[in-house]
N, C-alpha and C positions, 0 to 999 in steps of 0.2 A: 461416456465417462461418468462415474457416479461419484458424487460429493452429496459427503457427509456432513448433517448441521452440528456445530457446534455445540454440545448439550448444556455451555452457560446459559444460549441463548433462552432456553425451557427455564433455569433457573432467575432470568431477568424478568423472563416474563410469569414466573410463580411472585416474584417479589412485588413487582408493579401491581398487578392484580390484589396484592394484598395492602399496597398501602393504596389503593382509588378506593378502596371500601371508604366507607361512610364512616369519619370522624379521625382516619387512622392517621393521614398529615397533620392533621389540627394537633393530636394526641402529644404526638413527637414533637413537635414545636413548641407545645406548651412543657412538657417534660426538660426540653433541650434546654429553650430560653428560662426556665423557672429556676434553674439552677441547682431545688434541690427536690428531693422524695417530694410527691403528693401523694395526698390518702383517694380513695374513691372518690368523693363526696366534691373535693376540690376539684377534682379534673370532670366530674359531673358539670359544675358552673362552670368551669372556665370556659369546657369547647360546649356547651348547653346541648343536652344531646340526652336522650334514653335512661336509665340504668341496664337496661337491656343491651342496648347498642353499646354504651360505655364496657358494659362486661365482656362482651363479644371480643371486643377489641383489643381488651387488655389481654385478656385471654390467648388469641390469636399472635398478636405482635410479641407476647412472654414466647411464643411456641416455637416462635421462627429467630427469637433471640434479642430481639429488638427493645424489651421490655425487663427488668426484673422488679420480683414483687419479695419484698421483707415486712416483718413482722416486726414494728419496734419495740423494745426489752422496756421503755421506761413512759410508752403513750398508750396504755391502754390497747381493747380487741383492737383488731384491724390489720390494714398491710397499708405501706406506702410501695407508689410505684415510681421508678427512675429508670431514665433512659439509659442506654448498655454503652461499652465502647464501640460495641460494633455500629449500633444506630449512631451514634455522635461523629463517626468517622462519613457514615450519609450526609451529614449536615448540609457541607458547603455546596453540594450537588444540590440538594432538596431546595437551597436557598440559589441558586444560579437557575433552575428550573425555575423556579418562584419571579426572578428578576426578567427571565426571557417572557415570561407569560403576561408581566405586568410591563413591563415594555411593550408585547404586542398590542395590547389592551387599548394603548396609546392612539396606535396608528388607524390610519381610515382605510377600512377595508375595501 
């Protein structure tokens, strides 16, 4: 009998893959909890990381939907980036993973 995988499954594990990259949790959490737009420069300090790595990323998580980047009409060159609804709808998982991990942390292994 042949069983077929599920092709979410490939799409769960494209998304995971994308966010264990280097900076991209940190990104979203700071986006999420920040409340509003950051420009580059801020989310450079807040998750201390690259301008390389930082671009990659915003880059990447804008691609997959996670990220949007606008240009403000009244602050000068630049883009601010804010989290999507779709990322914000990740939230309470990212922070229940967050809580399982730090609970484990706890325990003697």
């Amino acid at each position: 009998m042949e069983q077929n995988c599920n092709p979410t499954y490939g799409r769960v594990d494209e998304l995971l893959s994308l966010l264990t990259k280097s900076k991209s949790l940190h990104m979203l959490m700071v986006l999420d909890r920040g409340g509003n737009p950051s420009r580059f420069s801020e989310l450079k300090k807040l998750v201390d990381s690259s301008s390389t790595t930082i671009a990659r990323r915003l880059n990447e998580l804008e691609l997959h939907g996670l990220v949007s980047r606008t240009q403000p009409t009244n602050s000068g060159p630049g883009f601010e980036y804010s989290i999507t609804e779709d990322a914000r709808t990740l939230s309470p998982i990212l922070q229940s993973l967050f809580e399982w991990v730090d609970e484990r942390s706890h325990r003697t292994v």
